[in-house]
DOKOL-517866 format. One record per residue (C-alpha): x, y, z; residue in three letters; residue number from 0. Coordinates in nm, 3 decimals. Layout:
% residues N
((X; Y; Z); 'ALA'; NUM)
...
//
This chain:
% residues 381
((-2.803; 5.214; 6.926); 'UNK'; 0)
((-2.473; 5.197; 7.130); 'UNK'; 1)
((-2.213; 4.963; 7.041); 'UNK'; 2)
((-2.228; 4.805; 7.342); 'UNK'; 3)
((-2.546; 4.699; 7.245); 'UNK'; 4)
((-2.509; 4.608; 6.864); 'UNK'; 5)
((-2.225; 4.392; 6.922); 'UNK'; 6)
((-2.495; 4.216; 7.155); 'UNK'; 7)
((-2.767; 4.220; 6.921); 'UNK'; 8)
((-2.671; 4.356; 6.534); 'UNK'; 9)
((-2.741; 4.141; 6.309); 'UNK'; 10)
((-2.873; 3.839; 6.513); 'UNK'; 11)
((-3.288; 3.740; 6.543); 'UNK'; 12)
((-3.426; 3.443; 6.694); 'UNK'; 13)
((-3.420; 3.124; 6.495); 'UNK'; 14)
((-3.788; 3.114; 6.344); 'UNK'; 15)
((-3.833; 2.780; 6.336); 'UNK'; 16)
((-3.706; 2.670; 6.706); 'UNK'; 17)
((-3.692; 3.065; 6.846); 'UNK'; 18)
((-3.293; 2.950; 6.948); 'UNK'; 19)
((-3.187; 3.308; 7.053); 'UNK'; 20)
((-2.816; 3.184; 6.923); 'UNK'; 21)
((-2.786; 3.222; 6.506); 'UNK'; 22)
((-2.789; 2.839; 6.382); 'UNK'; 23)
((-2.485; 2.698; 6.203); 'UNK'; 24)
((-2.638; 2.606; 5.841); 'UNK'; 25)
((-2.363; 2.340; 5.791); 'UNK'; 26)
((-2.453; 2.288; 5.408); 'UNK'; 27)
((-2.324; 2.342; 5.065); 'UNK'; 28)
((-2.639; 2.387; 4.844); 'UNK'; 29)
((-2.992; 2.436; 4.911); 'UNK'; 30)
((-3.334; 2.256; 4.710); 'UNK'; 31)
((-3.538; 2.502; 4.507); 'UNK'; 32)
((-3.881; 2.497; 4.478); 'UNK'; 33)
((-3.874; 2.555; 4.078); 'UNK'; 34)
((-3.597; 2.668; 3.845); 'UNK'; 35)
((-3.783; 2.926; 3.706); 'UNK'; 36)
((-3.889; 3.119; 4.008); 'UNK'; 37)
((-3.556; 3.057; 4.222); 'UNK'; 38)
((-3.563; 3.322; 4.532); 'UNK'; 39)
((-3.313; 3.286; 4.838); 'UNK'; 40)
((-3.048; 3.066; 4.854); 'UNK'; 41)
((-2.895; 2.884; 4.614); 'UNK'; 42)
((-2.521; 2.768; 4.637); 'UNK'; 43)
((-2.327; 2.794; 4.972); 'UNK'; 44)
((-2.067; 2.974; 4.809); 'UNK'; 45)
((-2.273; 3.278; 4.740); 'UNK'; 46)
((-2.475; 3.325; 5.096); 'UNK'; 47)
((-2.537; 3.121; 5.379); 'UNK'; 48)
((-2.808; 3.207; 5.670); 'UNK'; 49)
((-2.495; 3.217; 5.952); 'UNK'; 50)
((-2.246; 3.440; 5.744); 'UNK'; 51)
((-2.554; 3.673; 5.647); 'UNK'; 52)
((-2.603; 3.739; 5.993); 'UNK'; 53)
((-2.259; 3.811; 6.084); 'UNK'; 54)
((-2.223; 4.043; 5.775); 'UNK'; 55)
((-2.518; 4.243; 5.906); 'UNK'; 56)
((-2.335; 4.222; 6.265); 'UNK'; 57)
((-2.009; 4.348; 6.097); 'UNK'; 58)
((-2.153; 4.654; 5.899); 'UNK'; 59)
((-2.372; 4.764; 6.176); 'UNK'; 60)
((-2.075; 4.812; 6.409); 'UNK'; 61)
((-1.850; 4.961; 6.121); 'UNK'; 62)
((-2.188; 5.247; 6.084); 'UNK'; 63)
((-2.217; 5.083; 5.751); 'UNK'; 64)
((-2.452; 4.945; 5.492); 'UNK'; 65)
((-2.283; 4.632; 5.319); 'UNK'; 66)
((-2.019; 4.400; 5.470); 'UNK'; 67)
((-1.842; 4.076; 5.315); 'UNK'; 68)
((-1.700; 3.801; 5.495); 'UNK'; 69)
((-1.403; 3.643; 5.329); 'UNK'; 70)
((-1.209; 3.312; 5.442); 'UNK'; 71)
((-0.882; 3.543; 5.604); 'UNK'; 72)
((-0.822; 3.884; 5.602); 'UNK'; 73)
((-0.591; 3.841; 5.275); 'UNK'; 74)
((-0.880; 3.668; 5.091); 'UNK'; 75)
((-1.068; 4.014; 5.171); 'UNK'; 76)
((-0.749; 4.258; 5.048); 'UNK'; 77)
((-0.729; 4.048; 4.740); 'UNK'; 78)
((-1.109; 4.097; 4.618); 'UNK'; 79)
((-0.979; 4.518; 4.694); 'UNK'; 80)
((-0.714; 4.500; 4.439); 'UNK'; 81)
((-0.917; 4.250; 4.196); 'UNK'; 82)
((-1.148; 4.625; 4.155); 'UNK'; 83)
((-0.855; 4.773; 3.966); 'UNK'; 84)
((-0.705; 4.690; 3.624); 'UNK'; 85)
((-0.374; 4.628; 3.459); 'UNK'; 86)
((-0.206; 5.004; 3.417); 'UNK'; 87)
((-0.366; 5.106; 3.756); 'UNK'; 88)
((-0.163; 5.268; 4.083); 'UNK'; 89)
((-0.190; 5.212; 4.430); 'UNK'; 90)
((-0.073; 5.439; 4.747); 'UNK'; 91)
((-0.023; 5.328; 5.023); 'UNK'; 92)
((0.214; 5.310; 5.341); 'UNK'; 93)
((0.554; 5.225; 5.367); 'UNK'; 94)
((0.524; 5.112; 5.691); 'UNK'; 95)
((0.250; 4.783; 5.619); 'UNK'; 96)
((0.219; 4.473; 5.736); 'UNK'; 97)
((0.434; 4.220; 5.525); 'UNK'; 98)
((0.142; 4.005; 5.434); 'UNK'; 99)
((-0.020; 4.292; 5.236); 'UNK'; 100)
((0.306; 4.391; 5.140); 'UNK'; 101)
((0.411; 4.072; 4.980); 'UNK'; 102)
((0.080; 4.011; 4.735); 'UNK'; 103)
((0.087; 4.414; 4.659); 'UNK'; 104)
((0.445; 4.332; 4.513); 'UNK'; 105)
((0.517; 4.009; 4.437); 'UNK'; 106)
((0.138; 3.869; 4.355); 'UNK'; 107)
((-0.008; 4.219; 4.206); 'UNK'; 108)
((0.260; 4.401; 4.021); 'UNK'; 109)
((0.350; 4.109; 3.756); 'UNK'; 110)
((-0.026; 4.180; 3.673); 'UNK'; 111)
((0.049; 4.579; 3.557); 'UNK'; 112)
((-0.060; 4.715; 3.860); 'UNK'; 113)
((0.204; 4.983; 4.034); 'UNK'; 114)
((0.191; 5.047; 4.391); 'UNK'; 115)
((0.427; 5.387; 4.586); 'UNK'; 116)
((0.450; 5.317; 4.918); 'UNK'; 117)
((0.534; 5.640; 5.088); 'UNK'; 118)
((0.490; 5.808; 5.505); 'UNK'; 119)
((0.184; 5.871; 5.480); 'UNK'; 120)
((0.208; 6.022; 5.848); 'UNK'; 121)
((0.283; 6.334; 5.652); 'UNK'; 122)
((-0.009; 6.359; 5.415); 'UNK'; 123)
((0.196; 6.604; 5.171); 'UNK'; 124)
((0.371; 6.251; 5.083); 'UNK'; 125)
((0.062; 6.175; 4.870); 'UNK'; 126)
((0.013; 6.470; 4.627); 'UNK'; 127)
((0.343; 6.407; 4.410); 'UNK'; 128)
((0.220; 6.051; 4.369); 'UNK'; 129)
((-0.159; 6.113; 4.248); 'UNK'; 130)
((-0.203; 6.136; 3.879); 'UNK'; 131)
((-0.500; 6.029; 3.671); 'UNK'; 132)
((-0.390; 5.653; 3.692); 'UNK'; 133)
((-0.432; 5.675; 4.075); 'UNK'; 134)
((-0.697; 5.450; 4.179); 'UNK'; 135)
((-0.638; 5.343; 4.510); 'UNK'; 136)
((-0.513; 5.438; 4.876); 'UNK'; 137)
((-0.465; 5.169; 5.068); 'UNK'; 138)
((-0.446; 5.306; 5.431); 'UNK'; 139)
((-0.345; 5.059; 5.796); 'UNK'; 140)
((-0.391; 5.307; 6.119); 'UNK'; 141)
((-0.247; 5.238; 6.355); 'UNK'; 142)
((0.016; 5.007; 6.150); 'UNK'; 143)
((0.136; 4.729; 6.170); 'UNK'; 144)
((0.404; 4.746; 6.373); 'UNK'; 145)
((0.545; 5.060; 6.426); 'UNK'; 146)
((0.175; 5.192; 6.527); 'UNK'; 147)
((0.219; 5.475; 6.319); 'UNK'; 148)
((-0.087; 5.651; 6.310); 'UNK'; 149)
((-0.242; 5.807; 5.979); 'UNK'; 150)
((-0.496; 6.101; 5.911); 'UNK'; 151)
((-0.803; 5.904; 5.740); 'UNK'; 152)
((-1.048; 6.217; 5.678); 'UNK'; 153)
((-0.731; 6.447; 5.582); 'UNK'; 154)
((-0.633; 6.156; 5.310); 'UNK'; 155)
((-0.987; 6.092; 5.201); 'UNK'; 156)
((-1.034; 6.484; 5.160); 'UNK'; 157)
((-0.671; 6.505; 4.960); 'UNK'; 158)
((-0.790; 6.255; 4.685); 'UNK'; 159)
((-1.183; 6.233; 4.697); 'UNK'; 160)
((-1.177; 6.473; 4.377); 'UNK'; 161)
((-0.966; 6.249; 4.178); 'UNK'; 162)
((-1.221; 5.986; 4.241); 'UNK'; 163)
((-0.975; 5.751; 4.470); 'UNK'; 164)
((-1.113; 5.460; 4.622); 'UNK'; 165)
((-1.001; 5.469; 4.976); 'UNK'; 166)
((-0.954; 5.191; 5.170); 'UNK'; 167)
((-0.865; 5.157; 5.524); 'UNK'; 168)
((-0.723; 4.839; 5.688); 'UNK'; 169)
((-0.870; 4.869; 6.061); 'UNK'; 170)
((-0.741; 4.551; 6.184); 'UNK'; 171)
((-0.561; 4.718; 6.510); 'UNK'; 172)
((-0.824; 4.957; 6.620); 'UNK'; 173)
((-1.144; 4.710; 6.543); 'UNK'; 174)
((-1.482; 4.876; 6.505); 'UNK'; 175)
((-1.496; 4.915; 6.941); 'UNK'; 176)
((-1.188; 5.213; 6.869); 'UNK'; 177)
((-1.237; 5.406; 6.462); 'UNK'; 178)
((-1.460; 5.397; 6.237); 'UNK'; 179)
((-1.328; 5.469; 5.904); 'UNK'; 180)
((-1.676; 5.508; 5.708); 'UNK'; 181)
((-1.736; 5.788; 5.908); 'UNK'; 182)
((-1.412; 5.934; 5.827); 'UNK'; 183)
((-1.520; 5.906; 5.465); 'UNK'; 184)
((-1.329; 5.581; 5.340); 'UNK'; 185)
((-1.498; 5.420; 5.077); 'UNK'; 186)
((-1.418; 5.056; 5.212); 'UNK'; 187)
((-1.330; 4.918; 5.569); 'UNK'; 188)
((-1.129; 4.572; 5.616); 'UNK'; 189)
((-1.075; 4.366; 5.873); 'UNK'; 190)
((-0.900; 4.083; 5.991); 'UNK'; 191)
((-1.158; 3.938; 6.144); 'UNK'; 192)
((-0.939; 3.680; 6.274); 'UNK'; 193)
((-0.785; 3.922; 6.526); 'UNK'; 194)
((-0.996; 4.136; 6.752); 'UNK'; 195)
((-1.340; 4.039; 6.602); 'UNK'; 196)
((-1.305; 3.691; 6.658); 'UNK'; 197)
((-1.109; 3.753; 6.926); 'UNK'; 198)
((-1.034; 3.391; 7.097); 'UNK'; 199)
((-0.749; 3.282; 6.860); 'UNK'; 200)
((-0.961; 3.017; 6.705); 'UNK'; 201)
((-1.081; 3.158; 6.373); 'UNK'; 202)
((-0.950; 3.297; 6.008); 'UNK'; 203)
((-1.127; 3.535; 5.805); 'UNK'; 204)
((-1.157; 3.856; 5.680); 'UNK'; 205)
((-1.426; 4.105; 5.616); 'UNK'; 206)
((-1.493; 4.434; 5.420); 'UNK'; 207)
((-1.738; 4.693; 5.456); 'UNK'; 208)
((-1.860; 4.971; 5.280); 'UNK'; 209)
((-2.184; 5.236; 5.231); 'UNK'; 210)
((-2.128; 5.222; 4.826); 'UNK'; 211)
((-2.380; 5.001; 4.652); 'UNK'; 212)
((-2.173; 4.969; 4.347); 'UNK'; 213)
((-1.851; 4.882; 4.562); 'UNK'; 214)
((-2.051; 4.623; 4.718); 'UNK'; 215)
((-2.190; 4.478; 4.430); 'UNK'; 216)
((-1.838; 4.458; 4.246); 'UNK'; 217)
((-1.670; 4.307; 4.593); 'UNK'; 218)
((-1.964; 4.080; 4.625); 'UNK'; 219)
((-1.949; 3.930; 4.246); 'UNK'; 220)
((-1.567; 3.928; 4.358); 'UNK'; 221)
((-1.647; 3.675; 4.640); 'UNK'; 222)
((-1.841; 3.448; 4.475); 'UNK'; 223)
((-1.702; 3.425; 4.168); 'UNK'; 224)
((-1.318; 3.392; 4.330); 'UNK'; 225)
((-1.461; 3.174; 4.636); 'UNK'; 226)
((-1.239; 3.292; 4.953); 'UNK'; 227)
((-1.567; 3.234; 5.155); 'UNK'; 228)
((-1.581; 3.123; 5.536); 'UNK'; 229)
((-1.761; 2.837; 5.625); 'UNK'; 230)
((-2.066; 2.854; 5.897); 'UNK'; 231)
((-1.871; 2.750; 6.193); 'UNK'; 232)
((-1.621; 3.007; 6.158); 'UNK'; 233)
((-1.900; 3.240; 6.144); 'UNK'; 234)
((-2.074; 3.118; 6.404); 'UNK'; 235)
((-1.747; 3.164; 6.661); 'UNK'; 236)
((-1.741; 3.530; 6.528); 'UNK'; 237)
((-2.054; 3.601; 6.583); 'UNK'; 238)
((-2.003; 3.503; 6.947); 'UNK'; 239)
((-1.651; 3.663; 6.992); 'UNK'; 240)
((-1.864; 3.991; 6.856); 'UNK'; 241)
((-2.054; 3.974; 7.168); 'UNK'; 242)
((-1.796; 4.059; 7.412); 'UNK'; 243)
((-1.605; 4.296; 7.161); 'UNK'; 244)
((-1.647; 4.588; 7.413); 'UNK'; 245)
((-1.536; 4.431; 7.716); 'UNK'; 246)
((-1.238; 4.304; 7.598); 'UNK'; 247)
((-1.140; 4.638; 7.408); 'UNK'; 248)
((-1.196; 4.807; 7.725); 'UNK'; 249)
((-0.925; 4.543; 7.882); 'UNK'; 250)
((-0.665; 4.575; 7.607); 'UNK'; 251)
((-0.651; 4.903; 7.617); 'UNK'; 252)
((-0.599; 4.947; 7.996); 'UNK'; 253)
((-0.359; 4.668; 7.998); 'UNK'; 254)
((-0.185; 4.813; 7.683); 'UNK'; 255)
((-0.127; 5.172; 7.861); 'UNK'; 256)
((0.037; 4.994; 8.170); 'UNK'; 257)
((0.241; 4.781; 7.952); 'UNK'; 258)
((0.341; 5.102; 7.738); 'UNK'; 259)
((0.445; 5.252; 8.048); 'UNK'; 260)
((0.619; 5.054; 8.212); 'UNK'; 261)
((0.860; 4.962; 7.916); 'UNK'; 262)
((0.914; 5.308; 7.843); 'UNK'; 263)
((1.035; 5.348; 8.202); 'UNK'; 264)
((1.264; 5.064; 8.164); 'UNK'; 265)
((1.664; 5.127; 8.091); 'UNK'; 266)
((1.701; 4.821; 7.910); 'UNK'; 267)
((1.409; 4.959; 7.623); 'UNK'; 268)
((1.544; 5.162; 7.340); 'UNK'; 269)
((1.216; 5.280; 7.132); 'UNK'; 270)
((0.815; 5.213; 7.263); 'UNK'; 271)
((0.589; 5.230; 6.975); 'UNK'; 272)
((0.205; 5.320; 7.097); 'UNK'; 273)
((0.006; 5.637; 6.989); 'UNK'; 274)
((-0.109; 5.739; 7.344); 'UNK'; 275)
((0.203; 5.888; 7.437); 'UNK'; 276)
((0.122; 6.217; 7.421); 'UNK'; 277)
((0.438; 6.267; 7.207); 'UNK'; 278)
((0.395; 6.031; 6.947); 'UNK'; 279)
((0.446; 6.206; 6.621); 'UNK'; 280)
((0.043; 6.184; 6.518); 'UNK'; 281)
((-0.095; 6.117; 6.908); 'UNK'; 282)
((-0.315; 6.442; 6.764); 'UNK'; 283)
((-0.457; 6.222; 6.511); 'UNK'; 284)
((-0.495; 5.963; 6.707); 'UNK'; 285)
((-0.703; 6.141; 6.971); 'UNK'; 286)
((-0.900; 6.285; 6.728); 'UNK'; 287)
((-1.010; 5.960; 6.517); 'UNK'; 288)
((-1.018; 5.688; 6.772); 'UNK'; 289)
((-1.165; 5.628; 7.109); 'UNK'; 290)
((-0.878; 5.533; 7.277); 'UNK'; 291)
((-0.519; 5.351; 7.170); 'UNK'; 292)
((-0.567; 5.010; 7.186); 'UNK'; 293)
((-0.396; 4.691; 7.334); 'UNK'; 294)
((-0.099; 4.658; 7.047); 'UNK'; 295)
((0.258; 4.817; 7.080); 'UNK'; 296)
((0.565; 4.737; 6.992); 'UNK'; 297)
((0.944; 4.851; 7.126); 'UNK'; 298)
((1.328; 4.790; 7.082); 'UNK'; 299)
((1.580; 4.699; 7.275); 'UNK'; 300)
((1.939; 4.892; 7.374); 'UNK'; 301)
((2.091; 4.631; 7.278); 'UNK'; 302)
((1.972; 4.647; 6.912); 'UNK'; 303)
((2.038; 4.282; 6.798); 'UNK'; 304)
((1.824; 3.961; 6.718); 'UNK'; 305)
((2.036; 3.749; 6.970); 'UNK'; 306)
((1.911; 3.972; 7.257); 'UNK'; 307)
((1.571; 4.017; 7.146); 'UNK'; 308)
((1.543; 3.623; 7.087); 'UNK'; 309)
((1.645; 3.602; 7.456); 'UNK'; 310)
((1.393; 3.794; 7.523); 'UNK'; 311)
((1.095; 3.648; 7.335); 'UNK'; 312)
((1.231; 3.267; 7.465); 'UNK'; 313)
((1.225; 3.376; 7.848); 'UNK'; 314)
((0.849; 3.491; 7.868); 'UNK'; 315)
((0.608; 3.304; 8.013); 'UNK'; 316)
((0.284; 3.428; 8.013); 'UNK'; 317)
((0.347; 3.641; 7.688); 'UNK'; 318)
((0.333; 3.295; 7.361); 'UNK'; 319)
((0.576; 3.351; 7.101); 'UNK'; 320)
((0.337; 3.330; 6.807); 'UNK'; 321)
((0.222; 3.515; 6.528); 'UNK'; 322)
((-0.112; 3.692; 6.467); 'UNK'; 323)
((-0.287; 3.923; 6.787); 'UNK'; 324)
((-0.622; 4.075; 6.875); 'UNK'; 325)
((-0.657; 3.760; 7.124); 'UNK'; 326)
((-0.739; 3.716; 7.504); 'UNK'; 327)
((-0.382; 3.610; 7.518); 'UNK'; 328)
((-0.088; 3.833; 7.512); 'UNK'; 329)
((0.147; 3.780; 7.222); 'UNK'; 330)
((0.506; 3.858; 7.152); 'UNK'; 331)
((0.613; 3.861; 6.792); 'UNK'; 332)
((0.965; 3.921; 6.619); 'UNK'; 333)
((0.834; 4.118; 6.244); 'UNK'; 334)
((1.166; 4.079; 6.108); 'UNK'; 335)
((1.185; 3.714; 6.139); 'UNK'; 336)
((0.811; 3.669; 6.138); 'UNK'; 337)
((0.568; 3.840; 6.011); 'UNK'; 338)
((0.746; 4.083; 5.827); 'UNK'; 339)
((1.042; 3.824; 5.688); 'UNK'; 340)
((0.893; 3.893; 5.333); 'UNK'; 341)
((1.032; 4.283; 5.340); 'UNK'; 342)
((1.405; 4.310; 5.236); 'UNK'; 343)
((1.595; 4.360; 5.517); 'UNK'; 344)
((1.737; 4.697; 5.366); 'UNK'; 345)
((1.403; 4.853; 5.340); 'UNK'; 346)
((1.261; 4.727; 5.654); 'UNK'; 347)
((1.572; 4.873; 5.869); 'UNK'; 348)
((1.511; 5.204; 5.642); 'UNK'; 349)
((1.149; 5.256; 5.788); 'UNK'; 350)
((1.226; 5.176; 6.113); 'UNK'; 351)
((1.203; 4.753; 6.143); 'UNK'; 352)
((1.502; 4.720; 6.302); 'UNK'; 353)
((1.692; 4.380; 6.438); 'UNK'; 354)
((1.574; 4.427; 6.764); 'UNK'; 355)
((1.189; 4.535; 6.695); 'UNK'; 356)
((0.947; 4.356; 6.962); 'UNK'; 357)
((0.581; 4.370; 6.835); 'UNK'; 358)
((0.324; 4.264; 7.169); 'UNK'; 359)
((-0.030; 4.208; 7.144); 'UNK'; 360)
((-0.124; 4.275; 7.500); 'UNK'; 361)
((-0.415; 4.033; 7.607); 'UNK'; 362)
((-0.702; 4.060; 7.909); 'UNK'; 363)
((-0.476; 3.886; 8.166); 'UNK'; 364)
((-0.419; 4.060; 8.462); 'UNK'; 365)
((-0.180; 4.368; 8.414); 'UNK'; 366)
((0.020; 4.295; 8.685); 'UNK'; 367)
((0.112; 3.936; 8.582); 'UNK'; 368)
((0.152; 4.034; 8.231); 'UNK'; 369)
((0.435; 4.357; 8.350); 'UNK'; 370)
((0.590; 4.069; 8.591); 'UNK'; 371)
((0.655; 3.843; 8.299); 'UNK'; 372)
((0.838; 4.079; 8.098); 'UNK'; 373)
((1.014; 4.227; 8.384); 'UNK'; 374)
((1.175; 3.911; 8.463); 'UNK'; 375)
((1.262; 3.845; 8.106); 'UNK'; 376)
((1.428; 4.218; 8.062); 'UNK'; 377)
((1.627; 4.148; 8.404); 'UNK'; 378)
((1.777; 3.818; 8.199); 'UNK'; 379)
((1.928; 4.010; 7.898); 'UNK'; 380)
//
């Protein structure tokens, strides 16, 4: 089946009570048993529901994989990864990371005896001097989050697989519509399924996904015994967002490519961040392990300073000046003051977060309105 046509119809069957071709929203906590002896199906909300069941078999179709999990945000979902591993156990994973993920990996995880490097893994020889028998986990975002830095997943899964790694692969910025990770031979897929999935800015939860029964049956007794579960209207929104998935991909990324451009063109821009430039440092990669480069970039100004950069980000006015992306509306985002404020400021101006760092989240407006809106905000500075 084509993905065009699973995120249509994966996971979704007429209602067999009504034949409603729309997956109902079972708004209820528990569920009456016939006999406590023979209990089959639902039980407690917490562990299934009929609405998040479908959307988990929506979600694992498109990632080409067997089991999927729905969690109540995208952190809920990276915290039931690291809950796998144990007290003594080490982590890899990028230096360059989103500051949410950073923040729990450092200052929620490592009081518990867990140890996490965080290296460039752009240059996979990074990760050999790290691996040793305590290695458990490589936790991998391509394209990241937001210097779009772009990392080989089959060249890391093939670098560890024989020291029995779990690898993990945060595919927030590509969604399912661009890489597939699974097929690249990562062990787990997550998503912010608020982002791209959902897709309309309305929803929060995250998802994993995975081909390994026992994975899936450690995540799963995770989930429900932990409880960062969605509820069944969130699900049901997803579900619909899902539906459109390859449309609006297809929009992003033509929007993002003008956008990239043009800023690249522009002699007020220092620094464009997106992997279709053909010399990005991994565009190879890229090419190779994604369908095209999505609708997120990110670039600095000449004027390398937050004063400039906030002038920037308060003149726009199509762009909204908000955190999160993956929505029909273009965002602009400061990661040093938002959502990467939890990295010290010598570390984050180290890998490449400088002052002036403008992260955009290019939406399905029309391209020419969207290039307009910055241009007259550049021509202000």
């Amino acid at each position: 089946m084509k993905f065009g046509t699973k995120v249509v119809h994966a996971g979704v069957e007429p209602d067999p009570s009504t034949g409603a071709i729309m997956t109902p929203i079972y708004q209820t906590s528990t569920y009456v048993q016939e006999s406590p002896a023979q209990h089959k199906g639902y039980a407690y909300a917490r562990g299934a529901n009929p609405t998040r069941n479908a959307l988990q078999k929506s979600l694992a179709a498109l990632e080409n994989g067997k089991h999927a999990i729905c969690f109540s945000s995208g952190m809920g979902a990276t915290d039931a990864v690291i809950k796998l591993l144990s007290p003594g156990d080490e982590v890899i994973t990028s230096h360059d990371l989103y500051g949410g993920s950073y923040r729990m990996f450092r200052r929620v995880f490592e009081k518990y005896g867990i140890k996490f490097h965080f290296t460039d893994l752009t240059d996979l020889k990074n990760i050999g001097p790290l691996l040793n028998d305590n290695t458990k986990l490589l936790w991998i975002e391509t394209p990241t989050n937001p210097l779009m830095n772009i990392v080989d997943i089959k060249g890391a899964v093939d670098l560890v697989k024989k020291k029995k790694v779990i690898v993990a692969v945060d595919n927030t910025f590509a969604s399912p519509y661009l890489q597939n990770p699974l097929d690249l031979g990562a062990d787990i897929v997550m998503h912010s399924v608020t982002k791209y999935l959902g897709g309309h800015s309305d929803v929060i939860m995250g998802a994993l996904v995975t081909n390994d029964d026992k994975l899936y049956q450690d995540l799963h007794f995770i989930m429900n015994s932990c409880g960062a579960v969605p509820g069944p209207q969130d699900s049901f929104l997803v579900l619909r967002g899902i539906k459109t998935l390859h449309l609006r991909m297809e929009r992003h990324c033509f929007n993002g490519k003008i956008v990239a451009e043009y800023l690249r063109s522009h002699p007020k821009v220092g620094k464009v961040y997106w992997p279709g430039f053909s010399d990005h440092p991994n565009h190879a990669v890229a090419r190779s392990q994604m369908k095209d480069f999505g609708g997120m970039l990110s670039f600095t100004l000449k004027d390398d300073s937050i004063e400039t950069a906030t002038k920037l980000m308060e003149s726009v006015k199509i762009f909204s000046l908000a955190e999160s992306l993956g929505g029909v509306e273009s965002l602009i985002n400061h990661p040093a003051s938002m959502t990467h404020a939890s990295i010290p400021k010598e570390e984050r101006i180290k890998n490449g977060l400088v002052d002036s760092l403008i992260r955009l989240s290019i939406g399905i407006e029309d391209s020419e309105d969207i290039v307009a809106d910055l241009d007259q905000a550049l021509k202000g500075l």
